[in-house]
C-alpha positions in Angstrom: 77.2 49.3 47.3 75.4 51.6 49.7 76.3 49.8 53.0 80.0 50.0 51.6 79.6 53.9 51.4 77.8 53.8 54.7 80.8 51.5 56.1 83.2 53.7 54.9 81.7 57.4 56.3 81.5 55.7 60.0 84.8 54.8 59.7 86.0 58.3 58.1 83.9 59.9 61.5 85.7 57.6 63.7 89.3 58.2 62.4 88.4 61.9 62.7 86.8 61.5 66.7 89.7 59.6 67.8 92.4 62.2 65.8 90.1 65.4 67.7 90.2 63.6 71.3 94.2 63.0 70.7 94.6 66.6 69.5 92.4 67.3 72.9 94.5 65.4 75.0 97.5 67.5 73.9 96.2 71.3 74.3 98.9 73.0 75.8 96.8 76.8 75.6 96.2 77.8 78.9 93.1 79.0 78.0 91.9 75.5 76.7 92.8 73.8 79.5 90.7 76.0 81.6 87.7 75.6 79.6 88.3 71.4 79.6 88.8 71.9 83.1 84.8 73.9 83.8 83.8 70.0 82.6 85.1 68.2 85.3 88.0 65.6 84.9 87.3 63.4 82.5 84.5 65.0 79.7 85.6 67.0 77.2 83.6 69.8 75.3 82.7 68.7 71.5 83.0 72.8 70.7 86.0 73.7 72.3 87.7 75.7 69.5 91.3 77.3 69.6 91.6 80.4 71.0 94.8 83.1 72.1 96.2 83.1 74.5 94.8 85.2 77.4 96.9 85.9 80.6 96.1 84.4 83.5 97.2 87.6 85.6 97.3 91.4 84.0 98.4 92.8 86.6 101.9 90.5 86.5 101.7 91.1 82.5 101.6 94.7 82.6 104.5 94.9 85.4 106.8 92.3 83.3 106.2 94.4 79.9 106.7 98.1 81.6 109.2 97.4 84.7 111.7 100.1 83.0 109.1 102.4 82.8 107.6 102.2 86.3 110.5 101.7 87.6 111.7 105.0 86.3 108.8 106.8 87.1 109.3 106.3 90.9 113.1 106.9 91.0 112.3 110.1 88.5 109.1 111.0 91.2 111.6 110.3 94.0 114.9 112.0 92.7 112.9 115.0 92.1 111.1 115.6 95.6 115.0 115.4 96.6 116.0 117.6 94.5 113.5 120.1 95.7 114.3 119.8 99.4 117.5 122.3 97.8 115.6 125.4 97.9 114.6 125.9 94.1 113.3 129.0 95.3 116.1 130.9 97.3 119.5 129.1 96.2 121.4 131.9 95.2 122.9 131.6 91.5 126.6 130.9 91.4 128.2 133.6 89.4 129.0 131.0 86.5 125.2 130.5 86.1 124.5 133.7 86.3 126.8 134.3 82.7 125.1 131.4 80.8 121.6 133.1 81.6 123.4 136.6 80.7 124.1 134.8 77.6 121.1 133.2 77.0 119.1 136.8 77.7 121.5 138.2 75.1 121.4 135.2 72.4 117.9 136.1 72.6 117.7 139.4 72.0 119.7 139.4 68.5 123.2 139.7 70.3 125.1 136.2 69.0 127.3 134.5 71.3 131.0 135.1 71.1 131.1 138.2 69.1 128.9 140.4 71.0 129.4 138.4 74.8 131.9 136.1 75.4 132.4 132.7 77.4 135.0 130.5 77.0 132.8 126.9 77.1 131.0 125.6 74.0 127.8 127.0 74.2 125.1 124.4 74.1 123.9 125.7 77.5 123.4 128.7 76.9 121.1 128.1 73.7 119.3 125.3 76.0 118.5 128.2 78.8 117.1 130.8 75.6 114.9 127.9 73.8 113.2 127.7 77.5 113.0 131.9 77.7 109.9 132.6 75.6 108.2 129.6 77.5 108.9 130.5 80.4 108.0 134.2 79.3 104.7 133.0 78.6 103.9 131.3 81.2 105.0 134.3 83.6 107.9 132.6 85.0 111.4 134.5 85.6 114.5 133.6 83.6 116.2 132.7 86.9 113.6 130.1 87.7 113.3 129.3 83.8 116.7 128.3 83.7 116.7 126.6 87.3 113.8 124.3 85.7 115.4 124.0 82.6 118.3 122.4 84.4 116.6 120.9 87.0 115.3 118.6 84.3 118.0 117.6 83.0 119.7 116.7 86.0 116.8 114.0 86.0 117.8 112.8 82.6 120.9 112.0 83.5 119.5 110.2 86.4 117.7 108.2 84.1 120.4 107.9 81.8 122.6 106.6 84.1 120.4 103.8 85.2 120.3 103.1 81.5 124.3 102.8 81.4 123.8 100.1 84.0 121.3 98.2 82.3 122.9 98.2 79.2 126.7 98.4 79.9 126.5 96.4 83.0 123.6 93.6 82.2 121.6 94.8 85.3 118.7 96.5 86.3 119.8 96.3 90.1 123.3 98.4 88.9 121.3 100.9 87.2 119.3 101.8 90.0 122.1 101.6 92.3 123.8 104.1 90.4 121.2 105.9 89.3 120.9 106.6 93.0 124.2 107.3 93.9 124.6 109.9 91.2 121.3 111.7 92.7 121.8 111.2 95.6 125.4 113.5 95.6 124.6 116.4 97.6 126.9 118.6 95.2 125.2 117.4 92.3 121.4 118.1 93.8 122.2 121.2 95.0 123.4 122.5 91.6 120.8 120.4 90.2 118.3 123.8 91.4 121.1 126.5 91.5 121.0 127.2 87.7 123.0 126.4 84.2 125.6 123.9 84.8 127.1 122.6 81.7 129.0 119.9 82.8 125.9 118.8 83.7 125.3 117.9 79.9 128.7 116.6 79.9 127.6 113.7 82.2 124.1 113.2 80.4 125.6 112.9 76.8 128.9 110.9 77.8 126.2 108.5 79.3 124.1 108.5 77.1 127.3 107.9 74.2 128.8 104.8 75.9 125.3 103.2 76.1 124.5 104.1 71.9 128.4 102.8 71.3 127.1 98.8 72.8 124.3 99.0 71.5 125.9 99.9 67.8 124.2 102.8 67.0 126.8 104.6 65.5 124.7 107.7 64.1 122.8 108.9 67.3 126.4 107.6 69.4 128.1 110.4 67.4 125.2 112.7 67.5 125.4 112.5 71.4 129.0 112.8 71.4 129.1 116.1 69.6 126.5 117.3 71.7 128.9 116.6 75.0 131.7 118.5 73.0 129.6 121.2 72.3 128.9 121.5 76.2 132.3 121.6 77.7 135.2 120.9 75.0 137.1 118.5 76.9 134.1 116.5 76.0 135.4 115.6 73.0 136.9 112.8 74.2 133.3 111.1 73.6 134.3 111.7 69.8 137.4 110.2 69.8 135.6 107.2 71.7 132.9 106.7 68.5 135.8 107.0 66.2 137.8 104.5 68.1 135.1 102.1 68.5 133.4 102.2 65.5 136.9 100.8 63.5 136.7 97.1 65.0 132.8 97.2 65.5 131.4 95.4 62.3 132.5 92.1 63.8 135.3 90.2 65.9 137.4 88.7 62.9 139.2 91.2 60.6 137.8 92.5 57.3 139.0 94.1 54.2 138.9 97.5 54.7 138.3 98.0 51.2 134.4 96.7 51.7 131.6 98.8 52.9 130.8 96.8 56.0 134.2 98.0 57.4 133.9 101.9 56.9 130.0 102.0 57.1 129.9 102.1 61.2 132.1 104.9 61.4 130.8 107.0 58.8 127.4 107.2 60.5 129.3 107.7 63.7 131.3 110.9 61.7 127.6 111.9 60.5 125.9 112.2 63.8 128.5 114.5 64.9 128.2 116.4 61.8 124.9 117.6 62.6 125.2 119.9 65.7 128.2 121.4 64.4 127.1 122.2 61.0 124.3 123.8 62.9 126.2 125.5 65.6 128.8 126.4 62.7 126.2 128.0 60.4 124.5 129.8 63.5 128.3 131.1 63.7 129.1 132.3 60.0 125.5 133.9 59.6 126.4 136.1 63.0 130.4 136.7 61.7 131.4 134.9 64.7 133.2 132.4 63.5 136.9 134.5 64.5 135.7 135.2 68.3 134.4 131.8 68.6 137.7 130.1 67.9 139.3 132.8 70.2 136.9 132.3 72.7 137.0 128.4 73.0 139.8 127.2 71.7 142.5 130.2 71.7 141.5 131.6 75.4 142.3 128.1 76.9 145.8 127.7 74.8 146.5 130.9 76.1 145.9 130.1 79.6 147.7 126.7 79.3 150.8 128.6 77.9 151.0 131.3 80.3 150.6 128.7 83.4 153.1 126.1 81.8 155.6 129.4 81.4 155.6 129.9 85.2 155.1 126.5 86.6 156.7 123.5 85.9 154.8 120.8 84.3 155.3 117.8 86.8 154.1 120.9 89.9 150.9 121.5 87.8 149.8 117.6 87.9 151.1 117.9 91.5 149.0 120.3 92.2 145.8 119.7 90.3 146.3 116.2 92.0 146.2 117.6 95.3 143.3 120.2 94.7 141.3 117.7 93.3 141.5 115.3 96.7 140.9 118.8 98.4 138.1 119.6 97.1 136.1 116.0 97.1 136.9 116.4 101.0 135.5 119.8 101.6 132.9 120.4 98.9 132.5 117.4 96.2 131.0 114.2 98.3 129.8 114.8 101.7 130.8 112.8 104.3 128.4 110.7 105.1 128.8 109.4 101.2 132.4 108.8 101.2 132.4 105.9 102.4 130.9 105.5 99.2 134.6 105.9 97.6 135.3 102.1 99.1 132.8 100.5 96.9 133.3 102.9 93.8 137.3 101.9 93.5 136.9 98.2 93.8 133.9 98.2 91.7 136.2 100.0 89.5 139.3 97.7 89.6 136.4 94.5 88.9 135.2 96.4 85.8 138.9 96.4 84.4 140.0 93.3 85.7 137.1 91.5 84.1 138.5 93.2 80.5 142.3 91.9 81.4 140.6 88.5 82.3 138.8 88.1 79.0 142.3 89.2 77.3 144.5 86.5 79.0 141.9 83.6 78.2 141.4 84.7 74.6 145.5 85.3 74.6 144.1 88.8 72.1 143.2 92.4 74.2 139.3 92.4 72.5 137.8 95.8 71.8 134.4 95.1 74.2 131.5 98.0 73.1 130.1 97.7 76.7 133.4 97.8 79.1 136.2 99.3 77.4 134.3 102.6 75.7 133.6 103.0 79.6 137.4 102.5 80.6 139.1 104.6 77.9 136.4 107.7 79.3 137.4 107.1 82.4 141.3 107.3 81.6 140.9 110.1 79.2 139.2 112.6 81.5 141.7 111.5 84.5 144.2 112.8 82.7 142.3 115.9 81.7 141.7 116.5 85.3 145.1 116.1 86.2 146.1 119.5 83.6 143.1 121.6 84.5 141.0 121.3 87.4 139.2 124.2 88.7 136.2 122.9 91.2 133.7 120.4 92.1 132.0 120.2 88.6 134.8 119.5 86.7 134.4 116.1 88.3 131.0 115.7 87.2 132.0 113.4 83.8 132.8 111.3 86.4 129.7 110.6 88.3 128.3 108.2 85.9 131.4 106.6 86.8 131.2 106.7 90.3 127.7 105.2 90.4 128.0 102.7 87.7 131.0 101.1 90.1 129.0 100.9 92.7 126.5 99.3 91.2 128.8 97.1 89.7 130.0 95.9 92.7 126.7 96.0 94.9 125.1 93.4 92.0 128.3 91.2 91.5 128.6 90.8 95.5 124.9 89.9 95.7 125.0 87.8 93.1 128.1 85.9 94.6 126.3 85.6 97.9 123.2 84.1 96.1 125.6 81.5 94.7 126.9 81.0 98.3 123.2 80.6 99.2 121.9 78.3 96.6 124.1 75.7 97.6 122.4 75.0 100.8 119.4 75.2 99.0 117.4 75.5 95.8 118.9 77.6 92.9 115.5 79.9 93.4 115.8 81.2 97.4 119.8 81.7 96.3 118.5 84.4 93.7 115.9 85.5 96.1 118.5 86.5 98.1 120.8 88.2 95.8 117.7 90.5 95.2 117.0 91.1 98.4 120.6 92.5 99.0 120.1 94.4 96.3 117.3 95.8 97.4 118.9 96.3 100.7 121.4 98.1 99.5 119.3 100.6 97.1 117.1 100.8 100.4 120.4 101.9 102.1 121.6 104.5 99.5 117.8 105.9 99.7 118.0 106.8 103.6 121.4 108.0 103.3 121.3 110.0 100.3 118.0 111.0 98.9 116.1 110.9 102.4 118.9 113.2 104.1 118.0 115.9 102.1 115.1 116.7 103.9 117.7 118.1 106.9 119.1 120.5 104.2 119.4 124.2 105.8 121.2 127.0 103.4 124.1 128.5 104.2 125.0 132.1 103.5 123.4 133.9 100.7 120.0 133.6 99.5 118.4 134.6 96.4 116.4 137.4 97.7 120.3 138.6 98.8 121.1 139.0 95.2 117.9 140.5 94.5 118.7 143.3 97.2 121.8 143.8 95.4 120.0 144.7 92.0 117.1 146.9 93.6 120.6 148.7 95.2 121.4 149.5 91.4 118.0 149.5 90.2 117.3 152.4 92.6 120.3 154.7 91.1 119.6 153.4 87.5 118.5 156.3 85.3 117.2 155.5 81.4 120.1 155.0 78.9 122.5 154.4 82.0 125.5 151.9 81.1 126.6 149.1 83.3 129.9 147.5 83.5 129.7 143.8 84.9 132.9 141.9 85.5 132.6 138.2 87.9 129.0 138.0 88.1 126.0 139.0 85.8 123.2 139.0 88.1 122.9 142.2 87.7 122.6 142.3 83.9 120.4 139.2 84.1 117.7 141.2 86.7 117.7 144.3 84.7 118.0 142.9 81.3 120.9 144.9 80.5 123.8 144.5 77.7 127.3 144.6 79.5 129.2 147.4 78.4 132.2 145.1 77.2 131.9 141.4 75.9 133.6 140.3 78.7 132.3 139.4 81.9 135.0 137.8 83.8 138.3 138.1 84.5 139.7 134.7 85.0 142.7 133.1 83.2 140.9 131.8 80.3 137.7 134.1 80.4 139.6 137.1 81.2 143.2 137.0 80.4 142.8 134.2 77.4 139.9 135.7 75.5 141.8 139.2 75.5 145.0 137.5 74.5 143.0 136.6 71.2 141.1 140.3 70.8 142.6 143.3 68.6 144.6 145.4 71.2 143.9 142.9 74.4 143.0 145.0 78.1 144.7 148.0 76.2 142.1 147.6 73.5 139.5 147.1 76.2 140.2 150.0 78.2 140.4 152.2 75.6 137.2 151.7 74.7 135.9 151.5 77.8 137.3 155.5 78.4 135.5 156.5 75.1 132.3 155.4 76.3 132.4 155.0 79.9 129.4 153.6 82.0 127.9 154.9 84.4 128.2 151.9 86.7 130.8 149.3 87.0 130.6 145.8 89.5 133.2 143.6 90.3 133.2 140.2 92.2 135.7 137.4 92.3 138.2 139.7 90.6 141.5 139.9 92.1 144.3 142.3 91.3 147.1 140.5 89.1 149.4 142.3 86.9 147.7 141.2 83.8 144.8 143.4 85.1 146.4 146.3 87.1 145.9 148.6 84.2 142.2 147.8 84.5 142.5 148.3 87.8 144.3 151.7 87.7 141.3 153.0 85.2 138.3 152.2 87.8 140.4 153.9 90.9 141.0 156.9 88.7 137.2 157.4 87.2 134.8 156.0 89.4 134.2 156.2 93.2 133.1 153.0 95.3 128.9 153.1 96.4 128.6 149.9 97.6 130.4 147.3 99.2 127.9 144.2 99.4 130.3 141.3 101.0 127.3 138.8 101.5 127.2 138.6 97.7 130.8 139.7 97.5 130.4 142.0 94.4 131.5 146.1 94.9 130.0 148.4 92.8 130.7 151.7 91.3 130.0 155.3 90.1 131.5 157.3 87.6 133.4 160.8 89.0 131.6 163.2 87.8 134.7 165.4 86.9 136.9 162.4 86.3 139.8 163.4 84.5 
C-alpha cells in the first residue's frame, strides 16, 4: 500500500515537472525570457517566477506615452521666442487695443461695461485684460504690458489648439504641426500677438477649440466654447449654430425616434454649455443696469450701421467691394510675401477636405453629417459670407487662420503619404512610411526657416511705444487735478493716466460712433449737449474724419477749444478749452 502511495506522488511530481517546463517553453514576458536567457541556451531556472512587464527601453517608453506633450512644448518654446523677436517692448498699441485696456482699466474700477463706456464687440476681452490687472499690479508690471502678456499667451493657445484641430479633425500629428506652424508663423498674426487685446484672437482659439469638442462629442464643453467665441466677436456665433446643427444627427448614423432621450440628450448639453457664460455675462449685466446699452451697443450699433450703408450702397457693390478689399488687404498687410505662396497649398488642401466629404456622399448615395469634416466646412462657408457683408481689416480674417493652416497641413500629410505609397512599392512597406515622414518633416523644417526663423530680420516701422508715451507726458505736463479729458479714436491717453473719458464713447466709427448714438437718448445732439454742460478741459482726436453725421461735433470743438498739439507720428490732435469760449 505504501509503494502504491509512493508510485503515485513521483508520478504526481512528474506530471507537474513536465506541465512547468511546457509552461517554460512558452514564456512570452520579455522579462522572463531575459532571465532564461542569463542561463545559457538550454537550462532553465527552477525559481523563475512571473513577473511584469518591464520595458526594455524608458527612454522610447516615455517619448511614445508623452509625444503630444513634448512635442508641444518645443513648438510652444519655439513659437514664443518668435513671437518675441516683435518687439513686446516698443510695438506701439493699435488704437483698437488701446479701448479694450480703457475698458478693462474702467471695468475695474467699478465703471461696468456698456453703460458707463462703450464698445461695440462682445466683451470677453476686455474682462480677460482686468482679471490679469491686479496680477500684473502686483507684480509691478504696467497694464500695457499686462495686457500684451495676457494676449501674448493666448496667441500660444491657439497655436496649440490648432495643432489639436489637426490631430483630431485631420487624423495627423504631422497636419497639426504643419498648421500649427503656419498659423504662427503669419507675420500679421505675431505681430499682434505682442501689440495688445485682439479679440478675434479668441475668435480663432474658441472656433478651434469647438470643431475639435463637436468630433470628439462633447457636446457640453463644445457649447461652452462656442459661446465663449460669441461672446468675443458676435459674428462668432456661427460656432453656436454649428453645436446646434451637429448635435441633432450625432447620437448615431441610423435615425431615431425623437421622442427618446438619446436623440435630444446631445443637444441639450450642447444648449447648456452655452448657457453658462451668458447667464454670467447676463447677470454681470442686470446687476450694473446695463442690460439696455448692451443690446444698443452690440447688437443695435451694428444694425444701424448695416442699414445706413445698405441705404446708400447697393447690396451687390457692398459684396463687390468687401470682395475686393479683402484680396487688397491679404496683399498689402494680411500674409506677407514670402508666405503666399502659401495660398497654393491652402486652396487645394481646401478643395481635398471637401471633395473627400462629396466622395463619401456619392459612395454611400446619402450626404452624411461627418463630426470631423463638415463642422469644419459649414465654419468656413458661414464666415465667407460674413466677410463678404462686413469686412474692415486684417483681423477680421483671423477665424480663418485655423483654416488656412489646417489645409495645409492637410495637403502636406496626404501628398507625403501618397509619395510613401509611390515609394513602398519599390520596396518594403516600412522605408515607404519612412519616407512620408521625412517629407513631412521636410516640409515643417521648410515652414520653420521661412516663417518662424524670419522673424529674427524684423525691424519696426514708424511709431514706437515710447512715441505714445511722449504723447501722454505732452498732456500729463498741462494736466492739472480734477482736469477732464475728452478721448475720441484712441485711449492711450486715458489708459497712461488712468482717466475716465468724459463721454462713454470713444470712437467715432460707423458702428462705434454713429451706431451706438443711433441707439442713445438724444444721439450726437444728446452728446453734445452734455458735453457743453460740462466741458473738459482737454479733448484728442485720432482716426476721426469729418462726415456729416459728425459735423455738429465738429462745429462744437472749432468753436470752444483751440488746437495745442498736432502729434502726426501718433496721428492724434489734441485740444484746449477757450478760456472765454462763448
Amino acid at each position: 500500500m505504501m509503494a502504491q502511495r509512493v508510485n503515485a506522488i513521483s508520478q504526481r511530481e512528474n506530471t507537474v515537472r513536465q506541465t512547468d517546463v511546457v509552461s517554460k517553453n512558452q514564456v512570452t514576458n520579455p522579462a522572463q525570457t531575459k532571465l532564461r536567457g542569463q542561463f545559457g541556451a538550454g537550462q532553465e531556472s527552477s525559481d523563475v517566477t512571473p513577473v511584469k512587464r518591464i520595458p526594455l527601453n524608458g527612454l522610447q517608453t516615455v517619448l511614445a506615452n508623452y509625444a503630444d506633450l513634448l512635442g508641444l512644448l518645443v513648438l510652444a518654446l519655439a513659437v514664443g521666442w518668435s513671437f518675441l523677436q516683435y518687439d513686446i517692448g516698443q510695438q506701439p498699441i493699435p488704437g483698437d487695443a488701446t479701448y479694450h485696456i480703457y475698458v478693462a482699466q474702467q471695468m475695474w474700477e467699478g465703471h461696468p461695461v456698456y453703460r458707463d463706456v462703450t464698445i461695440v464687440k462682445t466683451p470677453l476681452a476686455d474682462f480677460l485684460v482686468m482679471f490679469g490687472l491686479p496680477v500684473g499690479r502686483a507684480l509691478g508690471i504696467q497694464d500695457t504690458m499686462t495686457a500684451r502678456l495676457v494676449f501674448l499667451l493666448l496667441s500660444l493657445a491657439t497655436v496649440v489648439v490648432v495643432y489639436f484641430a489637426g490631430r483630431v479633425l485631420l487624423d495627423s500629428r504631422a497636419a497639426g504641426v504643419i498648421a500649427a506652424l503656419i498659423v504662427a508663423g503669419n507675420e500679421f498674426f505675431a505681430f499682434r500677438a505682442v501689440a495688445g487685446p485682439e479679440p478675434k484672437t479668441l475668435v480663432a482659439l474658441f472656433s478651434c477649440a469647438v470643431l475639435i469638442l463637436i468630433a470628439q462629442r462633447r457636446w457640453g464643453w463644445a457649447g461652452c466654447c462656442a459661446a465663449l467665441a460669441a461672446l468675443s466677436w458676435q459674428p462668432a456665433a456661427i460656432t453656436r449654430v454649428l453645436v446646434f446643427v451637429a448635435a441633432i444627427p450625432a447620437p448615431t448614423d441610423e435615425p431615431l425616434d425623437w421622442k427618446t432621450r438619446e436623440r435630444w440628450l446631445p443637444l441639450l448639453r450642447g444648449l447648456g454649455g452655452m448657457a453658462v457664460p451668458f447667464l454670467a455675462l447676463l447677470m454681470y449685466l442686470g446687476m450694473n443696469g446695463a442690460l439696455g446699452a448692451a443690446y444698443g451697443s452690440t447688437i443695435g450699433a451694428n444694425l444701424s450701421h448695416f442699414n445706413n450703408h445698405t441705404q446708400t450702397t447697393p447690396f451687390n457693390e457692398i459684396l463687390e467691394w468687401n470682395a475686393y478689399w479683402v484680396v487688397y488687404n491679404i496683399d498689402l498687410y494680411c500674409i506677407a510675401a514670402v508666405e503666399r505662396w502659401q495660398l497654393v497649398p491652402a486652396i487645394l488642401g481646401f478643395a481635398g477636405i471637401a471633395a473627400t466629404e462629396a466622395i463619401e456622399a456619392v459612395r454611400q448615395k446619402r450626404w452624411q453629417f461627418n463630426l470631423k469634416r463638415t463642422p469644419l466646412l459649414l465654419y468656413t462657408l458661414g464666415f465667407g459670407i460674413f466677410t463678404l457683408l462686413d469686412f474692415n481689416w486684417c483681423p477680421d480674417l483671423y477665424p480663418f487662420l485655423p483654416i488656412f493652416g489646417l489645409a495645409i497641413g492637410w495637403f502636406v500629410a496626404v501628398t507625403a503619404k501618397g509619395i510613401g505609397a509611390l515609394a513602398a512599392r519599390g520596396m518594403d512597406a516600412r522605408r515607404g512610411a519612412l519616407v512620408a515622414i521625412a517629407l513631412c518633416v521636410l516640409a515643417a523644417l521648410a515652414i520653420v526657416a521661412v516663417n518662424l526663423l524670419d522673424a529674427r530680420a524684423y525691424k519696426r516701422i514708424g511709431i514706437s511705444y515710447n512715441d505714445q508715451l511722449a504723447l501722454v507726458r505732452q498732456v500729463r505736463g498741462r494736466f492739472d487735478p480734477g482736469d477732464r479729458i475728452l478721448s475720441i479714436g484712441n485711449a492711450i491717453i486715458l489708459v497712461e493716466m488712468h482717466l475716465l473719458n468724459a463721454s462713454k464713447i470713444i470712437h467715432f466709427g460707423s458702428k462705434a460712433g454713429r451706431g451706438v448714438l443711433d441707439n442713445e437718448p438724444g444721439g450726437m445732439d444728446g452728446m453734445i449737449a452734455a458735453l457743453d454742460q460740462n466741458p473738459p478741459r482737454f479733448v484728442t482726436l485720432s482716426r476721426t474724419p469729418r462726415e456729416d453725421w459728425n459735423a455738429d461735433f465738429f462745429d462744437w470743438v472749432e468753436s470752444r477749444y483751440r488746437l495745442i498739439v498736432h502729434d502726426k507720428y501718433n496721428a492724434v490732435d489734441v485740444y484746449v478749452l477757450r478760456r472765454h469760449a462763448p
